[in-house]
N, C-alpha and C positions, 0 to 999 in steps of 0.2 A: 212692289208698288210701281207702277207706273209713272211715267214723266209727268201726264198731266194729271195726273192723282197727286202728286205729290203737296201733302200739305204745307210744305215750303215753298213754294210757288208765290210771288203778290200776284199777279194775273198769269194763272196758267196757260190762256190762250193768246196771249201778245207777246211777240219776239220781243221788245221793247223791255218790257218790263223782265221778260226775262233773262236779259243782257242784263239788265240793271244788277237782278237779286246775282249774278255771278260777277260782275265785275265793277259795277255802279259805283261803291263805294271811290274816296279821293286816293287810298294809296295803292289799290290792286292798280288803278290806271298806271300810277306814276311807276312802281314795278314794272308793267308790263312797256309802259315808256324809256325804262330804265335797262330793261332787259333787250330791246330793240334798238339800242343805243351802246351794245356791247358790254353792261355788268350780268355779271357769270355769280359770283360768289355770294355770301351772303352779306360779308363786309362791304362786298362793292355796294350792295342792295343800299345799307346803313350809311352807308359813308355819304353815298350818291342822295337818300331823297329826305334823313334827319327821324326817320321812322323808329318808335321806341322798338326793342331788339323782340319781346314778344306780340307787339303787333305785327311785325314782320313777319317772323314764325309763323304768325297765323294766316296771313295771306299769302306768303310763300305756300303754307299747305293747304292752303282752300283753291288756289290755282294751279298747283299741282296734281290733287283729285280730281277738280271739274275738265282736265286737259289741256290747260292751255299752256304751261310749263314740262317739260319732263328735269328728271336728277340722271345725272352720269358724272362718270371720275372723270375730275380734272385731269388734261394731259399730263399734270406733275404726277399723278397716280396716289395724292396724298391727302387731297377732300374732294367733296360734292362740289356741281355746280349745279345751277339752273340754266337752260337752256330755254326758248318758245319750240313750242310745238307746232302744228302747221295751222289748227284753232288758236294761237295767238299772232301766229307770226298774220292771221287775215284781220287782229284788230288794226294792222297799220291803216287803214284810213280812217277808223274812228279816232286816233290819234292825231292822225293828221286834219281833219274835221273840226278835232276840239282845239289843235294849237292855233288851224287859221283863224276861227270865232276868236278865240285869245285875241290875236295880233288885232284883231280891229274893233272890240270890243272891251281889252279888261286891261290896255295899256293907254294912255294919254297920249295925243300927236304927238312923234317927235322922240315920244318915250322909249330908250333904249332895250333892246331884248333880244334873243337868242332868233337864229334865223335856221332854218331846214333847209339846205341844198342839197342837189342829186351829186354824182359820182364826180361830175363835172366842176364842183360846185356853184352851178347854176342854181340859184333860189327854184322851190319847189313852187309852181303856178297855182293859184289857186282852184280849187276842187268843187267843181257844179253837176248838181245830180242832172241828167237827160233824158229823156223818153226815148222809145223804141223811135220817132220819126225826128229824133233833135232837140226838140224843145226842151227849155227848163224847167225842171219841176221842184215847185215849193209844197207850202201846206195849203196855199188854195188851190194846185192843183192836182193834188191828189186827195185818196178818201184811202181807207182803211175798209177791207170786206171783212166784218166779220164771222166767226167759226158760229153755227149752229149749235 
């Protein structure tokens, strides 16, 4: 069966939607958060986001199959890790998308919270989508073409 046959699909023809049905849910993000923030294990996974141990399991193996984690032997050579794959390690700007919205929408002036800085640790600047010629682009400026 085909991708877009797939009766799994919410909207077969929108990237949107189908980022959502593979990762939309709130713990694949925080894994995949969790994972780009150096947890390898599965205890790191648990320890790190409070996820009951077969919920985890199961997003650990739904992001596993769909690519965006792989499993390899830890350097001790004595369990599994999870790793991002190069389809995860490219959610870093939706991640970073959703924490800047966070900082100025889902915490109070003033209100204390965790900050993302580069190697430098220089705080991470905030992230504006731009057109081919500069400009900013929101939802009034853009449309959606859709598939036939």
């Amino acid at each position: 069966m085909s991708p877009t046959t797939d009766p799994g699909w919410t909207d077969p023809t929108c990237p949107v939607a189908r980022t959502l049905d593979l990762v939309g849910d709130r713990w694949s993000l925080l894994v995949i958060r969790d994972a780009m923030d150096g947890a390898r294990s599965f205890t790191e996974f648990l320890r790190r986001t409070g996820i009951a141990r077969n919920i985890l399991t199961d997003r650990l193996g739904k992001l596993t199959a769909h690519g965006l984690l792989t499993q390899r032997t830890a350097p001790s050579g004595r369990r599994q890790e999870y790793v991002l794959t190069d389809a995860g390690r490219d959610l870093f700007p939706v991640i970073l998308t959703l924490r800047q919205w966070g900082e100025r929408h889902a915490f109070a002036p003033g209100e204390p919270h965790s900050t993302l800085v580069d190697r430098h640790g220089v705080p991470v600047p905030e992230v504006a989508p731009a057109g081919a010629d500069g400009t900013f682009l929101d939802g009034e400026t853009t449309h959606v073409r859709k598939t036939r």
